[in-house]
N, C-alpha and C positions, 0 to 999 in steps of 0.2 A: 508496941505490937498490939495492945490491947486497942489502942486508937485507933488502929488501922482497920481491923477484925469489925471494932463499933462502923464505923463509917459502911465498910460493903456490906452489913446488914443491912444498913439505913436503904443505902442504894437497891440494893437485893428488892425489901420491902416494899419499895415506890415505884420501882421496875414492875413487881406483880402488880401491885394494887393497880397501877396505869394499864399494865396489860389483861386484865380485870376487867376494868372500867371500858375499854375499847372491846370486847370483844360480845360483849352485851349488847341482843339485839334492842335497836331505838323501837317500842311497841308504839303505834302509831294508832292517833285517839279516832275511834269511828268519827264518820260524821252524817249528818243528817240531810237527806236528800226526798226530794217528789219525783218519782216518775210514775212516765206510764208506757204499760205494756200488756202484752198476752198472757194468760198461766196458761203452762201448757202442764203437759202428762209427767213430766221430769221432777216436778215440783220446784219450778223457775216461772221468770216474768223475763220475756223476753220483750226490748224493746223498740220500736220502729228502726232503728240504726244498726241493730242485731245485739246489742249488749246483752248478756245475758246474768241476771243476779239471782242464784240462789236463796230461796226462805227459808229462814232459820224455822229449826222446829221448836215453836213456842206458842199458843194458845191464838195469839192474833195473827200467825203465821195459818195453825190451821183453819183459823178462818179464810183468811181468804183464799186458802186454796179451795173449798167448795164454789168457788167461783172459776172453776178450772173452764179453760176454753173462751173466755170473758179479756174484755179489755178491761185494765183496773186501772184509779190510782191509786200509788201507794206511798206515803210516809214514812221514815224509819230510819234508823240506824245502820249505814253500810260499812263494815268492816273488809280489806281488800287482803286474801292468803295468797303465795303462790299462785296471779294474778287469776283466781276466782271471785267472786265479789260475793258477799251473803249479808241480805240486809233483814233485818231484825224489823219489822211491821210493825207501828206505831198506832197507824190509821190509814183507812183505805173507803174507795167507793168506787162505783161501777161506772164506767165510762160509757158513752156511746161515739158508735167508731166516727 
């Protein structure tokens, strides 16, 4: 009886740890992208195609939003939530249109 009892622990154990294991969202690694677009009033870079990426608020982010109304390019890290996109400014420069 006691063998029995060891075993559907084991089972038990491997059941959670697998159902564990699957139910953990896969965090998916930013990646690094150039585009170019417009900053508008929203605190976004809209692109010629309409994409629109959020800027992270971080120091090279507020930079280039004083370029508000401007076409930029910009550099950086884009991370995709709940498909908004927010990309993280690396380096940027002022475009002409």
């Amino acid at each position: 009886m006691k063998k029995f009892f060891s075993k559907i622990s084991i089972v038990f154990v491997v059941v959670f740890v697998f159902s564990v294991f699957l139910s953990t969202p896969v965090i998916a690694e930013p990646k690094t992208v150039t585009i170019v677009g417009e900053i508008n009033d929203q605190y976004q870079i809209v692109t010629k195609d309409g994409t629109i990426y959020e800027i992270a608020d971080t120091e090279m982010g507020d930079e280039v939003l004083k370029l508000m109304g401007e076409v930029v390019e910009v550099t950086g890290d884009v991370e995709e939530e709940d498909g908004v996109k927010v990309i993280d400014v690396k380096s940027f420069k002022p475009k002409a249109e």
